[in-house]
C-alpha positions as a Python dict, from the first residue, in 0.01 Angstrom:
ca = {
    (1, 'X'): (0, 0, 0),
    (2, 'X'): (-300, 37, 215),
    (3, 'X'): (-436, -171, 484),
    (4, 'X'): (-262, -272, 779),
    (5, 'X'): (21, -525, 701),
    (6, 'X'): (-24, -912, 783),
    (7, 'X'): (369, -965, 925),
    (8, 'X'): (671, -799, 930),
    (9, 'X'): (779, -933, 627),
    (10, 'X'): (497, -743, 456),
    (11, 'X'): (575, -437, 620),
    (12, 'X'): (924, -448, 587),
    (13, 'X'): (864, -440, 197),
    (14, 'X'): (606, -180, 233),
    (15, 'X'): (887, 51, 392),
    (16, 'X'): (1142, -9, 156),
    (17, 'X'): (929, 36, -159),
    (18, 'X'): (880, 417, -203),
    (19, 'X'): (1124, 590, -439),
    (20, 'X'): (1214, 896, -343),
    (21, 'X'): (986, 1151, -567),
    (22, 'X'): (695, 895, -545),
    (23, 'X'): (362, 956, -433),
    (24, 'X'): (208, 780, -160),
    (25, 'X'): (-106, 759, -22),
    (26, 'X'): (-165, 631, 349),
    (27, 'X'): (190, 458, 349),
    (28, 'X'): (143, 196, 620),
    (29, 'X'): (530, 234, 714),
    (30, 'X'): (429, 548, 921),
    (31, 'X'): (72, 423, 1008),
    (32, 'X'): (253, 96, 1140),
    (33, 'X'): (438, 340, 1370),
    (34, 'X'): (103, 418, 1579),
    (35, 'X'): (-156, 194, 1523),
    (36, 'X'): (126, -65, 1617),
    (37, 'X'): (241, 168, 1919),
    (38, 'X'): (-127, 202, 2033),
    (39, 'X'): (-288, -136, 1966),
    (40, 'X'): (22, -357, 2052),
    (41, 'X'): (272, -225, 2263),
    (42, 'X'): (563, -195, 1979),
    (43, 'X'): (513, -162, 1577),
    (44, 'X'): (648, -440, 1432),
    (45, 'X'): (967, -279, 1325),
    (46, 'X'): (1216, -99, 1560),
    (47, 'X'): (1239, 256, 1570),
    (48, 'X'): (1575, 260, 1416),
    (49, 'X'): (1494, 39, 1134),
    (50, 'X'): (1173, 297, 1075),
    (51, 'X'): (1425, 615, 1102),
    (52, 'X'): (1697, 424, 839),
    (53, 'X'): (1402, 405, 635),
    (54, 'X'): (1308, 776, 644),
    (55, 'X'): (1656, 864, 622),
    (56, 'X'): (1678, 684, 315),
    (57, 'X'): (1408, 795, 143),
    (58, 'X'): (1321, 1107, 286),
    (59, 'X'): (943, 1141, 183),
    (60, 'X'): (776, 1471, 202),
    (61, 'X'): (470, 1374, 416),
    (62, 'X'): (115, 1539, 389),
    (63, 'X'): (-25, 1486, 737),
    (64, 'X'): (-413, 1562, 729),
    (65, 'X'): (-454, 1699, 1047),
    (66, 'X'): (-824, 1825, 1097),
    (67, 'X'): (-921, 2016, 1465),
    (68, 'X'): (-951, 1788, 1774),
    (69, 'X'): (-1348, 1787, 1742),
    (70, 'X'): (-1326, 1692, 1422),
    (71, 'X'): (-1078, 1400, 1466),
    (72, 'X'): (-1298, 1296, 1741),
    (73, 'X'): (-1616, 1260, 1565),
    (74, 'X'): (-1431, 1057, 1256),
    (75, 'X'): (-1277, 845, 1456),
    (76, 'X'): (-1570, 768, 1662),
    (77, 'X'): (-1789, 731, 1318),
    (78, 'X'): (-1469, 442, 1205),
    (79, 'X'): (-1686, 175, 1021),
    (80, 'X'): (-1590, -208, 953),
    (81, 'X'): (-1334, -264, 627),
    (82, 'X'): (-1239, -597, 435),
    (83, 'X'): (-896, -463, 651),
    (84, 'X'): (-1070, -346, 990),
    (85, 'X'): (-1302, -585, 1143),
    (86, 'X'): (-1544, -514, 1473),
    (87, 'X'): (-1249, -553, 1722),
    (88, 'X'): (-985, -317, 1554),
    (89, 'X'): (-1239, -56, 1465),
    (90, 'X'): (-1357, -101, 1877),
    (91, 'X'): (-992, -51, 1980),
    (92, 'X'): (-969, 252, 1753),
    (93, 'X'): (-1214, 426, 1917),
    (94, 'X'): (-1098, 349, 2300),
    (95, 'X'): (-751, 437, 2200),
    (96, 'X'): (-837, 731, 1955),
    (97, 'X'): (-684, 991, 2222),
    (98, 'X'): (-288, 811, 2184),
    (99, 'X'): (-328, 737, 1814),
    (100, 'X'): (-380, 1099, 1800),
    (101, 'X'): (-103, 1205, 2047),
    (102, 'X'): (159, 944, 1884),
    (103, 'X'): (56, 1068, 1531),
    (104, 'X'): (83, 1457, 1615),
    (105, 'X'): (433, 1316, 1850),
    (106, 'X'): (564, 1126, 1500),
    (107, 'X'): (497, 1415, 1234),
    (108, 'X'): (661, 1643, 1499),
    (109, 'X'): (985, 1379, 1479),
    (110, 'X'): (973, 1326, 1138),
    (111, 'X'): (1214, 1630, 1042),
    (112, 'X'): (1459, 1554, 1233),
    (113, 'X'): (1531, 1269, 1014),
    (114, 'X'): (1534, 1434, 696),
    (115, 'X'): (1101, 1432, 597),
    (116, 'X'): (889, 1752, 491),
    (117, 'X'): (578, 1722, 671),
    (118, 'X'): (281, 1963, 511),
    (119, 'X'): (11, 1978, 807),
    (120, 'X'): (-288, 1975, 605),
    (121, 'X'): (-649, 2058, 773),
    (122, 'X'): (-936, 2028, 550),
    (123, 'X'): (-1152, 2226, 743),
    (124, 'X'): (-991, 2521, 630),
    (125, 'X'): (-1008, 2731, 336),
    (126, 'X'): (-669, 2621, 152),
    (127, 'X'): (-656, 2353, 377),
    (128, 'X'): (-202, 2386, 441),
    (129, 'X'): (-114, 2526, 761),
    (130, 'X'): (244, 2683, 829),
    (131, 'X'): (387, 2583, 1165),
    (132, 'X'): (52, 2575, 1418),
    (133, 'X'): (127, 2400, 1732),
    (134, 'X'): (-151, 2140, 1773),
    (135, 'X'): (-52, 2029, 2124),
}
């Protein structure tokens, strides 16, 4: 399920195809949510068709979440992909500041509508961190 999707057709299946006790990795339903948000205004589904999603499923979410510096320096070192050429990885990096704000914004929403969201910094010894206010 990773890379960015290609329509909204694509994503549309992507949201709809976890099972609830799957396992995910990088589920571009949620990554749609920024990236979309950030590089284009809108994702290319609503927020209430993302939030019936949730509902439905209700995925427990582990949101790697290292310290600001950190973040900073990967997402300044983003490299070109088969799925990120030279202009997405460019507007990555002069929009890294609200990818991180709507991501930290998102995981914050994200119980409201039924998820578990594990904040997970890999910096750490343990790396799981209980209810630290990032903003």
């Amino acid at each position: 399920m990773g890379g960015p999707p290609k329509c909204v057709t694509e994503l549309r299946e992507r949201l709809y195809l976890p099972k609830p006790g799957g396992v995910y990795d990088r589920w571009s339903a949620i990554s749609e949510q920024v990236y979309g948000t950030a590089l284009r205004v809108k994702p290319l589904v609503c927020d209430v068709e993302f939030q019936c999603a949730i509902r439905k499923i209700q995925p427990v979410v582990i949101y790697c979440r290292p310290p600001e510096k950190v973040m900073e320096r990967n997402m300044r070192a983003q490299v070109e992909k088969a799925h990120k050429d030279k202009q997405h990885v460019s507007a990555i990096i002069e929009h890294r500041e609200t990818i991180r704000k709507l991501y930290d914004e998102l995981m914050a929403e994200l119980p409201m509508l039924g998820c578990v969201v594990l904040h997970y910094d890999y910096t750490k010894n343990g790396g799981f961190i209980q209810n630290e206010n990032r903003h």
